[in-house]
C-alpha positions as CSV (number, residue, x, y, z in Angstrom):
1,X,16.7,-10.7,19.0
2,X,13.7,-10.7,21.1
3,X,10.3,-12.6,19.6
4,X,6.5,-13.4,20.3
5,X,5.4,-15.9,18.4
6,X,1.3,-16.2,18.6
7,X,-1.3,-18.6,17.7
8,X,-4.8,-19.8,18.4
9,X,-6.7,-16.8,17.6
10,X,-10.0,-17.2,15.3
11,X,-13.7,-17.2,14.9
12,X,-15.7,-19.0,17.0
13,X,-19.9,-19.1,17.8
14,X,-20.6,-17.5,21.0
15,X,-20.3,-20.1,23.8
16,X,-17.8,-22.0,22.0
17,X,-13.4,-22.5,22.8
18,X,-10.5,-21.1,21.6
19,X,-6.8,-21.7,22.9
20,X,-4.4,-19.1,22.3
21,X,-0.4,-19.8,22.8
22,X,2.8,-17.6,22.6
23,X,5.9,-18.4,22.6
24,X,9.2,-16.0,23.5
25,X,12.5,-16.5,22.2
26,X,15.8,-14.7,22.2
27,X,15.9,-13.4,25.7
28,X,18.8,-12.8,27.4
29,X,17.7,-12.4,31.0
30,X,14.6,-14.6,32.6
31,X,11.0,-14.1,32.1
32,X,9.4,-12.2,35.0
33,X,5.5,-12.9,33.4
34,X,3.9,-13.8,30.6
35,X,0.2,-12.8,30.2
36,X,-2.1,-11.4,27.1
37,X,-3.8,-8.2,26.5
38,X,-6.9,-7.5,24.6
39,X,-8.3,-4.5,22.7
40,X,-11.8,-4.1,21.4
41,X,-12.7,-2.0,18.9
42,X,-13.1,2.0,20.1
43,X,-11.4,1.0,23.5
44,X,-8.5,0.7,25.6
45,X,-6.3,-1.9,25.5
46,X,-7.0,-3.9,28.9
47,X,-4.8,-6.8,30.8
48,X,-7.0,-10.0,30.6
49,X,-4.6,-12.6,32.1
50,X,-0.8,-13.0,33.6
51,X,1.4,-15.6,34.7
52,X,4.6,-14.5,36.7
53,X,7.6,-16.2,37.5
54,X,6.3,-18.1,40.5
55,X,3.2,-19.5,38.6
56,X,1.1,-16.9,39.9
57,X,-2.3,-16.1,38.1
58,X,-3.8,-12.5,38.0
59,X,-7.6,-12.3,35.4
60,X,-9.3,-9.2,34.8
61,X,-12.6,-9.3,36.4
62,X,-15.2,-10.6,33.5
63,X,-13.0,-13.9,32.7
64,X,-12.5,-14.9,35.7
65,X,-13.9,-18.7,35.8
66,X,-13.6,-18.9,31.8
67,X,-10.3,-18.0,30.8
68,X,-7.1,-20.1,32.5
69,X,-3.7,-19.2,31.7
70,X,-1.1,-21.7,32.1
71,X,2.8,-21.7,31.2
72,X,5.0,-24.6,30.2
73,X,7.9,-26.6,31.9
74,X,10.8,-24.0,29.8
75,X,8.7,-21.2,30.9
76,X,9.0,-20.3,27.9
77,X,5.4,-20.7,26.1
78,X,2.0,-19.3,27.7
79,X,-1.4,-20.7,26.6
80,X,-4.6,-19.4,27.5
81,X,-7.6,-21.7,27.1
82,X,-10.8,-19.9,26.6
83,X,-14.8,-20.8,27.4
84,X,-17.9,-19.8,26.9
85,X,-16.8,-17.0,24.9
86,X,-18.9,-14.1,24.4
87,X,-19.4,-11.4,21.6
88,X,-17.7,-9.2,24.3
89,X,-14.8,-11.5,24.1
90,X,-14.1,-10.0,20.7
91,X,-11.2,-8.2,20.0
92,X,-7.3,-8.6,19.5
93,X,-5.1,-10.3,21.9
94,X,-1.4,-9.3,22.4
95,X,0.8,-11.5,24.3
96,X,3.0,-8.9,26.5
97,X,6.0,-10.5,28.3
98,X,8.2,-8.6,30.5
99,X,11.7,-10.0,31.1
100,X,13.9,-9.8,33.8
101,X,14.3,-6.3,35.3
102,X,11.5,-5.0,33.5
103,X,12.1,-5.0,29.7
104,X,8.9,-5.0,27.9
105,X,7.9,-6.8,24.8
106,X,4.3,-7.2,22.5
107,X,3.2,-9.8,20.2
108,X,2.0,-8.7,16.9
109,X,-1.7,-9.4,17.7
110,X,-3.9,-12.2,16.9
111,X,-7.5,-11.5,16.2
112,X,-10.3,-13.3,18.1
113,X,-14.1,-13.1,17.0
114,X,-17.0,-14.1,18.9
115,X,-20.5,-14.5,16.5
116,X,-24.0,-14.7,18.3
């Protein structure tokens, strides 16, 4: 059985840290990428940041320089550190993984807040 363990979400003061991490377990096949997902409240959910299978990096445009995902030596765990976090920043973050073909799987969400 397939599952996304996250952590790291939280509330934090605007300009301030937060790491997030998740871990996948249970697949059968290899992990293509491993990357996070964010929805704000009254929008769409939205890719923020991927890691594939060669180490590859894709960011959404407005955390680019602030956000850095990174995966471990199992390729099994993702963590993305985040800085100077805004209010924008606010919203939840799924960790998505797709496995080998393409099999699709979503954390169960971990909330991040971002005070003035």
């Amino acid at each position: 059985q397939v599952q996304l363990v996250e952590s790291g979400g939280g509330l934090v003061q605007a300009g301030g840290s937060l790491t997030l991490s998740c871990s996948a377990s249970g697949m059968l096949f290899s992990i293509k990428s491993m990357g996070w997902y964010r929805q704000a409240p009254g929008k769409e959910r939205e890719l923020v940041a991927r890691i594939g299978d060669g180490g590859l990096t894709d960011y959404e445009d407005s955390v680019k320089g602030r956000f850095t995902i990174s995966r471990d030596n199992a390729r099994t765990t993702a963590y993305r550190q985040m800085n100077s976090l805004t209010p924008e920043d606010t919203a939840v973050y799924y960790c998505h993984v797709i496995e080998t073909p393409q099999f699709e799987y979503w954390g169960q969400g971990t909330l991040v807040t971002v005070s003035e």
